[in-house]
C-alpha positions, -999 to 999 in steps of 0.1 A, spaced: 739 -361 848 715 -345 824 736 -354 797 734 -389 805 694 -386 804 694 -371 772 716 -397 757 696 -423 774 668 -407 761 685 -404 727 694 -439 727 657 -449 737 643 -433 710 671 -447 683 662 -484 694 624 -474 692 622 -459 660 627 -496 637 603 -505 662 576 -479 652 586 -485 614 577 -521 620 544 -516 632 536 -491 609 545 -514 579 523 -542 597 495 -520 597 496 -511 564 499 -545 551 468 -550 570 449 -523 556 460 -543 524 452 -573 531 415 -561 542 410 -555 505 389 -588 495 405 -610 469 373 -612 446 380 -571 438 403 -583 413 397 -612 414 356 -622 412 365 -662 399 375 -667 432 339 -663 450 321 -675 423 338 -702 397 336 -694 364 324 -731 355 293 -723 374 289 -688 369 294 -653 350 309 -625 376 319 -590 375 329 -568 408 316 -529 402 331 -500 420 313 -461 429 307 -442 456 277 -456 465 265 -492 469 239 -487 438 262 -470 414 285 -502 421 259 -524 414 251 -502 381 287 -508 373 289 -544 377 257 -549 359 276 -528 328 309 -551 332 283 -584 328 267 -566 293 300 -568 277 294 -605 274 266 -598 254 285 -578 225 286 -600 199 284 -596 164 254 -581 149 239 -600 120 210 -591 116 193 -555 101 185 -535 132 166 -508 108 140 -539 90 142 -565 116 109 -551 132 93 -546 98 95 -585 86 87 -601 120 55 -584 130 34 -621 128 33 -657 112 8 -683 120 8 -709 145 43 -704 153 50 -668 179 81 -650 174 87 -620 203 113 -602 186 113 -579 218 123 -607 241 149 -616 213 166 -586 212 165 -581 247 183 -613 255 213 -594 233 215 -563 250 218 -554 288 182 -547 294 185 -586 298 201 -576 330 181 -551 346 163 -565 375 129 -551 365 137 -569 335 134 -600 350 150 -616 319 177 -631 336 185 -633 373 210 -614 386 223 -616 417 244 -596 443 269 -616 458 295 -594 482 294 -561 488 330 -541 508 333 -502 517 369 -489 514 369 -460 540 397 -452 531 387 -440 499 352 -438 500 347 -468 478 318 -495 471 326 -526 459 297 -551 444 302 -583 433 273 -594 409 271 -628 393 250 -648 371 243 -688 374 255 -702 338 228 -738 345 203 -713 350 205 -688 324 216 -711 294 178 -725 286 165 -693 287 186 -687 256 182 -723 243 143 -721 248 144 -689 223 168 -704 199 144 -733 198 113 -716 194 128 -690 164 142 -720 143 105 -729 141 94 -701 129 127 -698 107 115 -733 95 78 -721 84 92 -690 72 117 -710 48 85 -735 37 67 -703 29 88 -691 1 94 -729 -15 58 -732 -14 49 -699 -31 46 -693 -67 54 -652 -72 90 -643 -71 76 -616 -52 65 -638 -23 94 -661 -22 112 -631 -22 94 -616 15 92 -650 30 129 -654 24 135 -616 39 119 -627 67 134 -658 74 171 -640 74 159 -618 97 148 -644 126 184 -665 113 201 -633 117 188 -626 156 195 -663 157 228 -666 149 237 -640 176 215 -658 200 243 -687 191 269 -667 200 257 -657 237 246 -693 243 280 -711 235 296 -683 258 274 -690 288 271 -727 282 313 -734 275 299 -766 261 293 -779 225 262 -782 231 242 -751 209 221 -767 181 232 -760 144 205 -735 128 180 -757 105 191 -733 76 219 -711 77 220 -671 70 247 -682 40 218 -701 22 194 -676 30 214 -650 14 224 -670 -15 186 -681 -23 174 -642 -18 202 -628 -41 197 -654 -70 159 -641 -67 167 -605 -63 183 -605 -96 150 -608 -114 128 -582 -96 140 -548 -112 136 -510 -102 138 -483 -122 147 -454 -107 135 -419 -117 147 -384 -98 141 -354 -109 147 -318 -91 180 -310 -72 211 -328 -69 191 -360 -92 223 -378 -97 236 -382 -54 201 -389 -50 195 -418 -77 225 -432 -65 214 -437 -25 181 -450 -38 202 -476 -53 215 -483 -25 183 -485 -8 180 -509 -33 204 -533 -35 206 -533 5 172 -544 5 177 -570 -19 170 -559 -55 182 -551 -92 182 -517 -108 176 -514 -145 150 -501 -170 135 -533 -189 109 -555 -174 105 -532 -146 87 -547 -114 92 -513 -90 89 -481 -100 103 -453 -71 99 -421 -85 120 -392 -62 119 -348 -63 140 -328 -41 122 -294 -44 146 -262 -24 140 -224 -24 157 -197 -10 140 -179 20 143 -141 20 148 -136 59 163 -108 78 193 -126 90 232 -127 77 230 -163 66 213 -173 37 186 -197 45 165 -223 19 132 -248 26 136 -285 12 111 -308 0 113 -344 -4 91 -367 -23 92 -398 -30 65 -423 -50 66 -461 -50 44 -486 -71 48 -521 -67 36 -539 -103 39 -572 -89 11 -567 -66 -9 -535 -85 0 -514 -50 15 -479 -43 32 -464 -16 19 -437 1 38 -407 -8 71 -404 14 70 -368 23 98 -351 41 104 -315 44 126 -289 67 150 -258 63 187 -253 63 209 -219 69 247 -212 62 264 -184 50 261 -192 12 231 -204 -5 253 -230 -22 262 -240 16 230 -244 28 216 -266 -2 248 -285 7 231 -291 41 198 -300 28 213 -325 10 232 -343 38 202 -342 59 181 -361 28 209 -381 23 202 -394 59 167 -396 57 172 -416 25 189 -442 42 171 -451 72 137 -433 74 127 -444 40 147 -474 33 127 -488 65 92 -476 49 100 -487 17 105 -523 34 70 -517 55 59 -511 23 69 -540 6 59 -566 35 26 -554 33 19 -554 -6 22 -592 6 -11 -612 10 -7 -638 32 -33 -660 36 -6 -683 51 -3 -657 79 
């Protein structure tokens, strides 16, 4: 008798266990199922016609957002044209015509997307918690007919001032003033052109207007000129010869010719270092940096660049070495962007 309750009890539990199996698979396909489609798939809420979406994920609802908002940026990586060190320097004003290289540059980057921004609106569409794992999901979104003449107005309003810019330097007698007006109509081409590129991405039409005058024949016009204002380079101190030859650089990225006949600029550079006598293992030195610049075209001089700091390693040798890298760097940013302050305002502009 109790061996015929066990078995039936056996037997009970035998037919109940695919049973059990069942259910458990059903429920887990519906914990699957639960998951929204527009997780990995956000072009199914919002059409990517109409709109620009990117689903975020974090453990709370605003790091999500955060996330979403950084997925959305990477539309706005595109190529850099343009001279982030100068770009500043040759846009500062112009008359009639406004440029807001600010709002330019913001329009490229993802502070275009931060809602205090206010540059472009973007919106939260749907939001799902995964209790299972403690995981926020945001779906963010941008309307393409909304956004696109916000970069279309810009465009528009910097090939104006590309336009006066470019009339500037035909108008102009110096070489030296056809020379700035040219620098500083690459610059607003160059923002331009990756304007362009963020347009036709949100637009998906052929629909982006062709630049009144391209980088290309910017670049072709400022080079032919750059080959006739010369700089003579003069160093003197340590390491003259590594030094001369980043000032060249500086130079030629800027747009000139280096030589010692008919000389228009004259930069004149000393690297003064010392050795200090501390009480310490490493041998330590103070540096020195000097740099003079006169402009003969316009009778102007730069104010001395003056840079200075100390270095320690375990040789003296050594830590000239690191002086050296850290003028090296100052070489080509600090001063290759005050040498181009410089040179935009040795410009008159009575046109400005």
């Amino acid at each position: 008798m109790i061996n015929k309750r066990y078995n039936s009890t056996k037997n009970l539990l035998f037919l109940k266990a695919p049973l059990i199996l069942l259910l458990f698979c059903c429920v887990s396909a519906k914990v699957v199922k639960e998951l929204p489609r527009w997780i990995t798939e956000p072009a199914s809420k919002y059409r990517e016609a109409l709109y620009l979406s990117a689903v975020g994920s974090g453990s709370s609802r605003e790091e999500a957002k955060i996330d979403a908002i950084s997925s959305l940026s990477n539309i706005f990586r595109v190529d850099v044209y343009s001279d982030r060190r100068i770009i500043k320097v040759y846009t500062e004003k112009i008359k009639g015509e406004k440029i807001d290289i600010e709002q330019s540059m913001n329009l490229l980057t993802n502070t275009a997307l931060k809602s205090e921004n206010e540059l472009i609106n973007v919106r939260e569409g749907d939001t799902f918690f995964n209790d299972k794992t403690g995981t926020f999901y945001v779906l963010m979104f941008i309307n393409r007919t909304e956004t696109e003449p916000l970069y279309l107005d810009e465009i528009e309003k910097n090939d104006r001032v590309l336009e006066e810019y470019y009339r500037f330097s035909r108008e102009t007698d110096t070489k030296f003033e056809k020379f700035l007006y040219l620098k500083k109509a690459i610059q607003v081409a160059s923002i331009n052109k990756e304007l362009r590129q963020v347009h036709q991405l949100i637009s998906q039409m052929e629909d982006t207007p062709e630049p009144p005058i391209t980088v290309q024949k910017l670049n072709l016009e400022l080079s032919d000129l750059g080959r006739r204002i010369i700089t003579d380079i003069k160093v003197i101190g340590e390491f003259p010869e590594e030094l001369a030859g980043l000032l060249r650089k500086v130079i030629q990225e800027t747009g000139f010719t280096t030589g010692s006949e008919n000389v228009d600029l004259t930069i004149k550079a000393h690297l003064k270092i010392e050795l200090l006598s501390l009480p310490r293992k490493n041998k330590f030195v103070r540096w020195r940096f000097l740099v003079d610049v006169n402009n003969a075209m316009t009778g102007s001089t730069m104010k001395t660049f003056t840079k200075e700091g100390r270095e320690g390693h375990a040789t003296y040798e050594a830590a000239k070495s690191r002086a050296l890298r850290e003028v090296k760097k100052i070489i080509m940013d600090e001063f290759y962007v005050e040498f181009n302050n410089f040179l935009n305002k040795s410009l008159v502009e009575e046109k400005i």
